[in-house]
N, C-alpha and C positions, 0 to 999 in steps of 0.2 A: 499850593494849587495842584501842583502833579504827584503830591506823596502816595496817594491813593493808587496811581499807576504804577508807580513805584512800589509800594507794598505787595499788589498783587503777583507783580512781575518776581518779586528776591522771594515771596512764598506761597508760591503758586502749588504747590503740595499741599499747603496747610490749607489754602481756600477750598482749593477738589475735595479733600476730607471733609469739610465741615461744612461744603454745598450740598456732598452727599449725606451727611448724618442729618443737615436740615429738613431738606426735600424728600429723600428717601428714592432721591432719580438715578439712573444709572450715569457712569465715566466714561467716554470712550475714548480713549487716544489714538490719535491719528496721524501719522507723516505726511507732509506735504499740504499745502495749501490749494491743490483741486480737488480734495474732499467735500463733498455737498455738506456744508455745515446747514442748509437751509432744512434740508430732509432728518437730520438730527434734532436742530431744534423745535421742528415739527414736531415730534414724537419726543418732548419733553429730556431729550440726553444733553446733559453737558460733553463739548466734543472741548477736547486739550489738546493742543500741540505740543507733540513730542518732541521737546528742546534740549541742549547737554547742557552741561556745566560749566564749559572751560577750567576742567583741573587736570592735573595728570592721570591717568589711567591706565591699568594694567591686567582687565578682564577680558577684555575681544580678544585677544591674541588667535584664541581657540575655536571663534567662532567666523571672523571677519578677516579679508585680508590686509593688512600693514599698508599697502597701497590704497585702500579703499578712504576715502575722503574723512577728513577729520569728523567731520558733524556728523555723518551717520555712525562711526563707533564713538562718538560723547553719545549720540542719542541711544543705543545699545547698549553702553557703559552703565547709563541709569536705570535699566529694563532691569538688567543682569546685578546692579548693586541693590534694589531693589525699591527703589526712590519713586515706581510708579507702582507700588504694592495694590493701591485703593481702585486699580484702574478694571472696570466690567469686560471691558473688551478691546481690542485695538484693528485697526482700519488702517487703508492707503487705495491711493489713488493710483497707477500704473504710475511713476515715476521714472529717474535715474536709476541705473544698476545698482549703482550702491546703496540709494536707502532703501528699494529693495531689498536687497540683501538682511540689510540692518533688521526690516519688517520679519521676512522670512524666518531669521534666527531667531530674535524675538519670537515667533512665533511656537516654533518646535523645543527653544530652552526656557523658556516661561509661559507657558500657556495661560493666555488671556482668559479663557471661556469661549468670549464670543469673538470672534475674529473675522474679517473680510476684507477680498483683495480685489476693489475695482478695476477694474481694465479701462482706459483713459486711451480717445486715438493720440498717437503721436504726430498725424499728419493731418491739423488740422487748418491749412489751408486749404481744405477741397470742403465740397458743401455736402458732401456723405459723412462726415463728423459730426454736423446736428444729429441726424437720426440713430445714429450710430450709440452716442453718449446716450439719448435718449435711454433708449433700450437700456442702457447700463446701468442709468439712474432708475429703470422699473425696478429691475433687480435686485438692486440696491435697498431700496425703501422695503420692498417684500421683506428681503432678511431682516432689515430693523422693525419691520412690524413682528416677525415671530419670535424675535428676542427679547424684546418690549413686550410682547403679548397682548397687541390692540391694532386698529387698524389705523394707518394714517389718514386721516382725513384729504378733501380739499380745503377745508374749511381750515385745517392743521397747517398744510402746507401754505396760505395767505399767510400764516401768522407768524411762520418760518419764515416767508421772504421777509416779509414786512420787518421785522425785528432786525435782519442781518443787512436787509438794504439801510435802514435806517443808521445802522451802525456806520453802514460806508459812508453817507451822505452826510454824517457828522465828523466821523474822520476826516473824508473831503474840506468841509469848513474851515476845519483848524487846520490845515493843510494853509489853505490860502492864505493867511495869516505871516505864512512862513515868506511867502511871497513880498511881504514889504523891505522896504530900504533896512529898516530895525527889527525883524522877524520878533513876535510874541512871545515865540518860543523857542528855546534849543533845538538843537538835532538831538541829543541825550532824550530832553524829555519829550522829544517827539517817540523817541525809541521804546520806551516807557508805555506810552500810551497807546503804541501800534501794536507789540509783542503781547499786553495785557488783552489787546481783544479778543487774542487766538485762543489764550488761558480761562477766563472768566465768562460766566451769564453773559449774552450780549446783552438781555436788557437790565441788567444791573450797569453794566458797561456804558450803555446809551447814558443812564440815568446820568453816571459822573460825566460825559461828554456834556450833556445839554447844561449842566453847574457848569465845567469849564468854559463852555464858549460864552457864555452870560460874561464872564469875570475875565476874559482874554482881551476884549478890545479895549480894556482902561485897563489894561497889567502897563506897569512901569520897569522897561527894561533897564536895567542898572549894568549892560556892559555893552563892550562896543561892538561891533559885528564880524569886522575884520574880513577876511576874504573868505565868498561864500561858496561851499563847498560841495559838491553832489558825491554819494556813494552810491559804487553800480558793482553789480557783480551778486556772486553768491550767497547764500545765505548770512544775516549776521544780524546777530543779539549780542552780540560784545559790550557792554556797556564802558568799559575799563576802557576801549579801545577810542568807540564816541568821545567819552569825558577828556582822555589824555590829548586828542584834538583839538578838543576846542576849548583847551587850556593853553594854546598854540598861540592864539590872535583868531580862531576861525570860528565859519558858522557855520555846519551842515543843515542847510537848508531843503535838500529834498535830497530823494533817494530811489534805486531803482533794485530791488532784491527781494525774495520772497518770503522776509520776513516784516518787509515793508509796504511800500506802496503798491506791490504788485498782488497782495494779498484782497486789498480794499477798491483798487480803485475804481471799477466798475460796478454796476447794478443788475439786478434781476429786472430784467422788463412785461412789463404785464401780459401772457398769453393765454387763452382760456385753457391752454393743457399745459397745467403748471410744471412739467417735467423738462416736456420742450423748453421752454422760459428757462429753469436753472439750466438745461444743459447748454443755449445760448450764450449764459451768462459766463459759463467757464471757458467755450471755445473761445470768445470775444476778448477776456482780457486780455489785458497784457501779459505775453506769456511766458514761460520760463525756456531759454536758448535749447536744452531739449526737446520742445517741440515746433520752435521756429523756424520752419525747412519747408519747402526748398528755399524760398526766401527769406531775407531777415526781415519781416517785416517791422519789427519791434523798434527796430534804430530809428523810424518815424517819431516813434510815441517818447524815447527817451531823448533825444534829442530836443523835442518841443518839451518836454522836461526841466531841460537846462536851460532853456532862452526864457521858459514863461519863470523859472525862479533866479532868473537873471545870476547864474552861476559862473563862478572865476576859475576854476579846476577841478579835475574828477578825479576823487580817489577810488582807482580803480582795485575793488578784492575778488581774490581767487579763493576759495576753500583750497589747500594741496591736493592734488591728484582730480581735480573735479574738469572733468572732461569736457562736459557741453558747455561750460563759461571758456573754458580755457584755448578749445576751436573759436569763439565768438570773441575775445576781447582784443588782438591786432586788429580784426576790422571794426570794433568799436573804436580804440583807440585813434584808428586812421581815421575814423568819420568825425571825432572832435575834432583834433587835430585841422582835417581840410573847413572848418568851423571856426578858430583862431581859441579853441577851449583847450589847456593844456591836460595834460592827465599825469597819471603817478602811481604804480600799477605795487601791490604788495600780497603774496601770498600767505595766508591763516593756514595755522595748524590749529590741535586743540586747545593748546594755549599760545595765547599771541606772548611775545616778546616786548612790553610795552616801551623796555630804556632803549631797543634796535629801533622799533617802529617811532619815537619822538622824535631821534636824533634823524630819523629820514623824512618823514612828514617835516620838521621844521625844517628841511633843509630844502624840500617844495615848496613850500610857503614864503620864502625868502626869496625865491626865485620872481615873485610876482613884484618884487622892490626892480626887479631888473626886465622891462618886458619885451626890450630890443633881443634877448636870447629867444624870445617866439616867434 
């Protein structure tokens, strides 16, 4: 039922090459998930997310520094080994210093072609950030129309929201699902099918969502649930990481990270100036602890996270060295905690330690046989 997710996800190279030799559209890879995927697929681009490997690697040395966060030199690693050969251009959103970075170097040791560096506000609790993004997103679209060589319609841009809201609103679905006593699905193949959206056509993507949900609500689960588990924190496609857990006794039942739910979980809402409308739609998610300041507003939404998927403890991840999770997860952890949700906090490099990280997760999990230590 999720091999398709799965396919895409382990050869996500080979699909980009053969979307492109199909279609004849251009690639464009992009860091970060405040990239308007909507004004991309307006203007006919497959957009990919620039993801690493998790292998050992020995190329950044020269170009990034050692302290700079695991996922942005795996994602540089690939640039520089040359694993994103097929790619027309590459894009970011103003992010973190480090996949900054990553983009930047990228940008001067492998020249893309076409290239663009959004500027995204960082203080987006004030109401001079819609107009603000705005603007960026005119900007934005101009370049991709002169690189594209057509003009983006409005008529384009409907068809952009429409396909990528579409996209959330069925991610959402299956989302809920996860929600029962006997969740439908894994966290693994939830992983699957969340990462694949960022990789592939959304509406090829839609297409296998709307087959999945048909065949979801009469899927017969054959394990038991075990203690449901929420992941918060930094990025993560680990898939080695999901599976070795919930080989445990557990079920990662939902999640809060930017290769997860924070990617999908909101919508484009209808405005007659379709710019405005997407740039609502990025200041409004859920956002990434970068630019959640001066308040945390965010602990609202992830908190009612864990109570509407009725979760037993948070395994909480750090990328190493990643700064803006790493200021925000004591007081995350203290806000479970004053909530009676226990946590369990582990920092990722580029490769995870799977025999370190089982023998500690089972030794959380175990803890929930004992619940007077909470």
């Amino acid at each position: 039922m999720f091999e398709q997710f799965k396919e895409w996800y382990t050869n996500r190279h080979d699909y980009a090459k053969a979307w492109k030799e199909r279609t004849g559209g251009k690639v464009l890879g992009y860091f970060c998930t405040y990239v308007p995927e909507e004004i991309l697929v307006a203007a006919n681009v497959l957009p990919v997310r620039i993801l690493g490997a998790h292998e050992p690697q020995d190329v950044t040395e020269p170009h990034i520094f050692a302290m700079f966060c695991p996922f942005c030199r795996d994602c540089l690693a690939q640039g520089l080994k040359g694993r994103f050969d097929y790619l027309d251009g590459l894009t970011i959103a103003q992010s973190c210093l480090h996949i900054r970075q990553a983009y930047t170097s990228w940008v001067k040791h492998i020249p893309p072609g076409f290239s663009y560096y959004m500027y995204y506000p960082h203080g987006i609790q004030t109401p001079h950030a819609y107009p603000y993004l705005r603007s960026e997103l005119e900007e934005f679209k101009t370049a991709v129309e002169q690189w594209v060589g057509r003009k983006i319609t409005d008529a384009d841009l409907d068809r952009g929201i429409e396909v990528c809201n579409k996209n959330r609103r069925l991610m959402r679905q299956v989302y809920e699902l996860r929600r029962q006593d006997k969740p439908r699905l894994t966290g693994l193949e939830a992983m699957y099918m969340a990462v694949s959206s960022q990789i592939v056509d959304k509406a090829e993507h839609n297409q296998a969502l709307e087959a999945l949900f048909k065949e979801l609500p009469s899927r017969k689960v054959d394990r038991e649930t075990g203690t449901r588990l929420m992941i918060l924190g930094s990025e993560d496609d680990d898939t080695e990481f999901v599976k070795m857990c919930e080989s445990l006794g557990a079920t990662i039942v939902i999640d809060d990270h930017c290769t997860g739910t924070r990617a999908f979980w909101n919508e484009v809402q209808p405005q007659e100036d379709r710019l405005a409308a997407i740039a609502a739609r990025y200041i409004d998610r859920p956002p990434c602890p970068s630019k959640d300041w001066p308040e945390r507003k965010r602990f609202a939404h992830i908190l009612k996270l864990a109570k509407d998927y009725n979760v037993e403890g948070v395994l909480v991840i750090q990328q190493k060295f990643c700064d803006p999770h790493e200021l925000d997860i004591p007081a995350a952890r203290k806000m479970f905690q004053d909530n009676g949700i226990p946590t369990y906090f582990l920092e990722f490099d580029v490769t995870v330690p799977i025999g370190q990280f089982k023998t500690r997760v089972e030794a959380f999990l175990e803890t929930f046989a004992l619940p007077d230590l909470f």
